[in-house]
N, C-alpha and C positions, 0 to 999 in steps of 0.2 A: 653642676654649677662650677664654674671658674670665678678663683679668687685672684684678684691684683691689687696687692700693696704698694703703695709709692709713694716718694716724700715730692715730685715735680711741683711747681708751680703748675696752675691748670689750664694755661696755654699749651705751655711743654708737653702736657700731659695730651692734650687732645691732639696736638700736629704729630707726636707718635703712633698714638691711636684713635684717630676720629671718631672710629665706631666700635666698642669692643663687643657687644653682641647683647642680646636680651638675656642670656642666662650666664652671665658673668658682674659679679660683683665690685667694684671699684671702693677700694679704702684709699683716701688721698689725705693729704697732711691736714690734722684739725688741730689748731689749737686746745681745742676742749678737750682732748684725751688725759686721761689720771692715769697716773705710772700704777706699777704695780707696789704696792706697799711691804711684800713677803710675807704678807700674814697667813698662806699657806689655809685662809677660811674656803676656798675654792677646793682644796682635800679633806677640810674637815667638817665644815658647818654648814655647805652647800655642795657639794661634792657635784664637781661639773661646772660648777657658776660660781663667775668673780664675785666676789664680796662687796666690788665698787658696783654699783647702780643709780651710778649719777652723769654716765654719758655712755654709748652707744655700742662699746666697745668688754659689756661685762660678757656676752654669749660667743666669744673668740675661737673658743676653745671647741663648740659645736658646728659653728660655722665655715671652722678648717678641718672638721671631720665629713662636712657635708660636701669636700669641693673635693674635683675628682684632676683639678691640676688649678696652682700656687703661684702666680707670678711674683715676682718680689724686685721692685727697682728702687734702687736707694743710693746715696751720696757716698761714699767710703769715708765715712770717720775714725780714724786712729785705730785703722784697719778694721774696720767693723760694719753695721751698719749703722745710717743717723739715729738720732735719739727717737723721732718719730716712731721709724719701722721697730725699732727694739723696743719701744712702749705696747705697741701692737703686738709684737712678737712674745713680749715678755705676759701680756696679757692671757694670753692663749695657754698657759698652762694648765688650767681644766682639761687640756685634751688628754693627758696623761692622766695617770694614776698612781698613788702614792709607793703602793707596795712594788716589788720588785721581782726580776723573772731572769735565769738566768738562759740564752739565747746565743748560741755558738760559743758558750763557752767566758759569756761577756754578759756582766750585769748592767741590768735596764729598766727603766721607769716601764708594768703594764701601760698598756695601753688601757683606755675607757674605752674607747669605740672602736669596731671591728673592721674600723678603715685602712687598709693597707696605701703606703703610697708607693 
């Protein structure tokens, strides 16, 4: 599966890409998305899964472990990305794991899933 995030309007969005394919996933700007709140219940009370389960966006963290390439188009805010993709981005933290590992030398969040990108 191919993932693409984007903040376009969904004109923009389709005269870039008219047809992105049947096994590619499209996340486009919703209003309805809940930020993430840092209650860190995604590593401790559900381990994998957001804590919000009140829009579409709590299974992020599996769903970027199940893609095997990540498009990502966004607006440049105050060098970063818009608030949208960093909501979704920021959601995704299930894909990690709390505890730590240390990897060349350099400490780092395990990984949950054995998805190398």
């Amino acid at each position: 599966m191919k993932l693409i995030i984007h903040d376009l309007p969904k004109e923009e969005f389709h005269k870039l890409m008219p047809d992105p394919g049947k096994d590619t996933l499209v996340i486009g700007e919703d209003p309805g998305i809940h930020p993430c709140i840092g209650c860190f219940g995604c590593w401790l009370k559900t381990p994998g899964t957001c804590m919000i389960r009140s829009d579409a966006y709590g299974d992020m963290g599996y769903l970027i472990s199940q893609s095997e390439k990540i498009t990502i188009i966004s607006k440049c805010c105050y060098g970063g990305f818009s608030c949208f993709v960093k909501n979704v981005l920021d959601r995704s933290l299930p894909y990690l794991h709390p505890d730590f590992v240390m990897k060349n030398g350099e400490m780092h969040h395990k990984q949950r899933y054995k998805k190398e990108f």
